[in-house]
N, C-alpha and C positions, 0 to 999 in steps of 0.2 A: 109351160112347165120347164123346170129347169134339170138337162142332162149332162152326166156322166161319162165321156166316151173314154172305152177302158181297152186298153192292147192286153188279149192273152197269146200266150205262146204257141205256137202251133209246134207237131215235134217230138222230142223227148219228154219234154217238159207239160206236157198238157196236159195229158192224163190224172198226172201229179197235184198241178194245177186244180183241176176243174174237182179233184176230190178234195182239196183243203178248202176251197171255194163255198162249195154244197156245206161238206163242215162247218161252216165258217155261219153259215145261214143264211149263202147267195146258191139259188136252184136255177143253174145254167143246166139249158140242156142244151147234146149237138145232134144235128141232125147230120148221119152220115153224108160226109164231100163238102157240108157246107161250113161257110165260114164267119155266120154271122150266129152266135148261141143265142138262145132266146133265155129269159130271163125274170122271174117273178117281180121283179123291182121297176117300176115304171120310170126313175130318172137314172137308171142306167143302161149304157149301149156299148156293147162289145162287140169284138173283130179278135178272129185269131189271125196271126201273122208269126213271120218266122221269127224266132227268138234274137235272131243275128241284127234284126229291123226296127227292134221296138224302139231301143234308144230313141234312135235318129228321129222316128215319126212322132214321140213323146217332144223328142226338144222343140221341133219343129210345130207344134202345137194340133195337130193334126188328131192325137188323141191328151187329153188330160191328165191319164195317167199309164200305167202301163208294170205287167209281173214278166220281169225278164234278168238275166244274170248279170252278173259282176263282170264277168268277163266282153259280153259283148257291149256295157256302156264302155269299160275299155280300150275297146278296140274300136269302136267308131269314135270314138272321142266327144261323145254326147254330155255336152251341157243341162244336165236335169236335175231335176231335186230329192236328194238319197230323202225316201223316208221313212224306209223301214226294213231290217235286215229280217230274211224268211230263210232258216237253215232247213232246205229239203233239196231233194233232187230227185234223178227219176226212178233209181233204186232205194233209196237212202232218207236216212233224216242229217245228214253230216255235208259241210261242203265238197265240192268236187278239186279234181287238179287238171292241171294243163302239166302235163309231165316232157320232159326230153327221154325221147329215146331211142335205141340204136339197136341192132341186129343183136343175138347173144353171143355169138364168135365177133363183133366188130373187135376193131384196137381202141378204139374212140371208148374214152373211158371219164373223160371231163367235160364239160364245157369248153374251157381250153386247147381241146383238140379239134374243135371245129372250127378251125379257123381256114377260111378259102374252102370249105363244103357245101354241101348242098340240102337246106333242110326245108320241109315240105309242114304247111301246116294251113288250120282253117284262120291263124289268129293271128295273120301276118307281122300287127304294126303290136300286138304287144309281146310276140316273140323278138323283135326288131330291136323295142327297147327294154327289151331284158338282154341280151348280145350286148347293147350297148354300155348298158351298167357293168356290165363281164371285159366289155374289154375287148369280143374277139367281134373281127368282121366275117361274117358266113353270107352267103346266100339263101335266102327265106325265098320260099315259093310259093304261093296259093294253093292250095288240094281243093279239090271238088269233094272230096268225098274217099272213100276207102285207103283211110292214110296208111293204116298200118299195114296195110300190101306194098306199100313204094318202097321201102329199103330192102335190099343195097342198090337192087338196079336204078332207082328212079330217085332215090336221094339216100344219104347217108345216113341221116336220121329226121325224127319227127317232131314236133310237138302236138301230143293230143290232149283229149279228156280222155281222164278215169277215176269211176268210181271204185270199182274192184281190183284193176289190171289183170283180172282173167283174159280179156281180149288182145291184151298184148304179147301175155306170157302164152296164149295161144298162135301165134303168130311171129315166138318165136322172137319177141324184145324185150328188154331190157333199160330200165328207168335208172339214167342216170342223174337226174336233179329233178327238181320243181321248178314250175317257171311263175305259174299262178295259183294261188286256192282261192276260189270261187263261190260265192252263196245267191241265192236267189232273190231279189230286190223288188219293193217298190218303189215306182219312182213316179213323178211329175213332172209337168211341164212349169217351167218360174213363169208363165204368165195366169195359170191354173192357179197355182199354189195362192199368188195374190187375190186369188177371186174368195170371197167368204165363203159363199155356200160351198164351193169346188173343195175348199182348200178341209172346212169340215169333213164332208161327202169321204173325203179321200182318208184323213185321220180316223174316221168311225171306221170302214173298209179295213184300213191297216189293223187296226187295234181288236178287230173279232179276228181277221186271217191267224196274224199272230197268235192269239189265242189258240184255236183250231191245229196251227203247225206243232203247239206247245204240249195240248194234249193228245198229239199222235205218240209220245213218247212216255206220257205218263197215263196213269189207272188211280182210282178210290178206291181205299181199303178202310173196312167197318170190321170192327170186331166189338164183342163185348168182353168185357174183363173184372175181375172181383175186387172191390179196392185193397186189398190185402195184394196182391200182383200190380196193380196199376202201375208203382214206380220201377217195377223191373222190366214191363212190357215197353215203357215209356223211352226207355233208355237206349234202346235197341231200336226206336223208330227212327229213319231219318226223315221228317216232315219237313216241309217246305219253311214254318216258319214252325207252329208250335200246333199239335193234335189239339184236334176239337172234342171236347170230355162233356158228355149229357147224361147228365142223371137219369137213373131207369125207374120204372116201378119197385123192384125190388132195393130197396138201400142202399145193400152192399156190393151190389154191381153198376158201372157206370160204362155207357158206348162209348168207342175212340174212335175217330176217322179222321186218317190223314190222306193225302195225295201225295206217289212216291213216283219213282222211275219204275217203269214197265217191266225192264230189265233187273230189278233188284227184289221183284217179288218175289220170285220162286226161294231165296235166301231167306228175307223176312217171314215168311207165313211159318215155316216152320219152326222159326224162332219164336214165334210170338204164342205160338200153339206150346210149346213146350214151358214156356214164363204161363202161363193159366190163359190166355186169351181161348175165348170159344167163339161160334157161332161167325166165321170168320169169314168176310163176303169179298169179292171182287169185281169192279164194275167199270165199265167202259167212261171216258169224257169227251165232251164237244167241244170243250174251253177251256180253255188255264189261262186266267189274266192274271197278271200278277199288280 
């Protein structure tokens, strides 16, 4: 039989992960501590590993494919094959940043002013060549872990993630540029990708996840409406492409259901209640392909 072996992210990211996954219509489960999820799909095999790792073990063909971020193909400099961007993260449906930043009394107030300092970060070689494209030569350090505790004492500033910057502005920093924004990838190996069935395997995968990611952000709304309202309620829909209009039993009323932003409901209903729409429903989604 032919398998799938697939890098998930162990981490921030997993959680994240393994819920658009299920969505998606792959039923990983983990069994706490361990690192191998079990799985409804008999040609696939997974392994959680650190997000930092997958690259490298995807190029190296070690797994075939692999859900891990932008930032760390970057930083290892992994040779793989982009095949499909997944805008989520571990808070969020938005990508993330790798921000600069400095104490909130520092004087350091550009880029420019680090030059000959000392800055502490997880993402060595692409803070290195972002300095580089800037212009200034600084000192980049490796962090194990609790960056935003190191300045002033242990370095002058930092490069992290953030999604929110509550955790920095808790600690008392201050985001003076961007260095990276970041989205959640999948990727392959170029020797995978050449394989038929792998290279299918991998595009069906990509093309439900994305789905799944798409409608974490949106909802279906059904209403009915009288055709005597129909072109006022219409006008105020923003549908994806154009509402879908089914004739009812009764003549003069006809159902509309569009698929909109999640976030734009609470504006619409009331709007569409007020144009004559009745009977007005709201409903969760598994998928949005476009």
């Amino acid at each position: 039989m032919n398998k799938l072996k697939i890098a998930l992210p162990k981490g921030s990211l997993q959680e994240a992960t393994l819920k658009i996954l299920n969505k998606a219509g792959f039923k990983f489960s983990v069994i706490e501590r361990s690192y191998f999820p079990s799985i409804d799909d008999e040609e696939i095999e997974a392994m959680i590993i650190r997000a930092q790792e997958i690259a490298r073990y995807v190029e190296s063909g070690i797994f075939d494919m692999g859900i891990t971020g932008k930032d760390w193909i970057l930083e290892s400099s992994a040779d793989v094959v982009d095949v499909k961007d997944l805008i989520y993260s571990k808070q969020s449906f938005r990508p993330v940043r790798w921000v600069l930043a400095v104490p909130e009394d520092s004087k350091i107030n550009s880029v420019s002013d680090l030059k000959g300092k000392r800055i502490a970060t997880e993402v060595v070689n692409v803070t290195k060549k972002y300095l580089e494209k800037k212009g200034v030569k600084a000192l980049v350090e490796f962090s194990w872990g609790a960056t935003e505790v190191k300045p002033p004492e242990l370095a002058d500033a930092i490069v992290e993630i953030s999604e929110t910057g509550r955790s920095l502005k808790a600690n008392k920093l201050k985001i003076i540029d961007t260095v990276l924004e970041s989205e959640t990838k999948i990727i392959a190996s170029k020797k995978s990708w050449q394989n038929k069935w792998k290279r299918e395997k991998i595009e069906n995968i990509a093309v439900l996840v994305e789905g799944a990611v798409l409608a974490e952000k949106k909802v279906g709304l059904k209403m009915n409406v009288s055709k005597e309202n129909l072109k006022s309620v219409i006008e105020i829909l923003p549908a994806m492409k154009n509402p879908t209009i089914s004739y009812l039993y009764d003549e003069g009323w006809v159902a509309v259901e569009i698929i909109v932003d999640e976030k734009e409901v609470m504006k619409i209903i009331p709007e569409v209640k007020k144009k004559g729409a009745r009977d007005i429903i709201e409903y969760p989604l598994n998928k949005v392909i476009y």
